[in-house]
C-alpha positions, 0 to 999 in steps of 0.5 A: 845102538845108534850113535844118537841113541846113545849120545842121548842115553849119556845126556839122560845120565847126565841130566838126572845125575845133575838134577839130583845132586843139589837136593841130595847135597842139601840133605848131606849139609843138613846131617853135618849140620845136626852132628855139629850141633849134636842134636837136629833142630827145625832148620836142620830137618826143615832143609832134610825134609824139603831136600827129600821132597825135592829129590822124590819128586824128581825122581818120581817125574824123571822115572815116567818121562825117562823110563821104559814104558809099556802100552798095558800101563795106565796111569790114573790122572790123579797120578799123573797130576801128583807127580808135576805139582811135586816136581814143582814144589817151592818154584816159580813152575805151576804144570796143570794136568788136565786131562780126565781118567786113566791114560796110557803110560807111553802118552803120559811119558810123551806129555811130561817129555813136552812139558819139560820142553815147556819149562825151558821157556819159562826162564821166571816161572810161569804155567804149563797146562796138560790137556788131551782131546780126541787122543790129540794131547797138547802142552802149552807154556805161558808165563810172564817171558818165554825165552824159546831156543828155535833150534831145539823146538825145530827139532821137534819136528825134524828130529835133527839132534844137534850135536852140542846138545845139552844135558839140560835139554835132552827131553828135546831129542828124547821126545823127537825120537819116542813120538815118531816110534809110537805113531804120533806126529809133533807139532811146536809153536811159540810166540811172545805170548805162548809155547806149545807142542801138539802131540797128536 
């Protein structure tokens, strides 16, 4: 293993064990809170349940842009559109999956790495739009302000990790390691107006 490859599968630990601590810290306060009070009120499973939406979703998410992924696996759009909108679930983030019918797993993985590229820019919320034409997918980020990091969407197409690399920011490095292996080019704009990645 490559000494990138494997700072980049440390980072990925850490990305998904920061992203999971704060729902399961909730749920964890949420059973002290029921055993102080000896018996669980609506605050109390209200914040339990949410916590473990929260938590499902992320790790549902994390599993498709972070996991192995085989060319023999689809994913139906149905799918694909159920596990963004779970991700983002009681934020200011809409993501909107556009593409029709079934897709294979490895574009799937490359589309939502983008999209959590997409969401670094959008610091107030704001729309990430999914869409594929002619097997050329392209990930479009728009929101009230973007606040884009040029090094990391520099990286994108010259899949140059830079080495004070984030946790919070691996999906950067990931998707300019995974695209070139599976034939696909990257391209990345942003703007004031918009962000985007065209995976083609």
């Amino acid at each position: 293993m490559s000494n990138d490859s494997a700072r980049i599968a440390t980072l990925v630990g850490s990305r998904l064990c920061h992203d999971l601590v704060s729902p399961v810290g909730a749920i964890s306060n949420g059973l002290e809170l029921i055993a102080l009070a000896g018996a669980p009120g609506p605050d109390e499973i209200g914040l339990i349940e949410q916590s473990c939406a929260s938590a499902t979703a992320r790790i549902n998410l994390f599993r498709v842009a972070f996991g192995h992924a085989s060319l023999d696996q689809q994913v139906s759009a149905r799918e694909a559109a159920k596990l963004l909108s779970d991700y983002c679930l009681g934020s200011r983030l809409q993501m909107d999956w556009q593409v029709q019918g079934d897709s294979q797993r490895t574009d799937v993985q490359l589309a939502c790495l983008a999209a959590l590229c997409c969401e670094t820019a959008l610091p107030l919320g704001g729309r990430v739009q999914i869409t594929e034409s002619g097997g050329r997918w392209r990930i479009t980020a728009t929101g009230q302000r973007l606040a884009t990091e040029p090094v990391l969407w520099s990286m994108l197409e010259t899949a140059q990790i830079p080495p004070d690399l984030s946790a919070a920011r691996v999906q950067f490095a990931c998707l300019a390691m995974l695209a070139p292996e599976r034939g696909r080019k990257l391209t990345s704009q942003f703007g004031d107006a918009a962000a985007s990645i065209e995976i083609a």
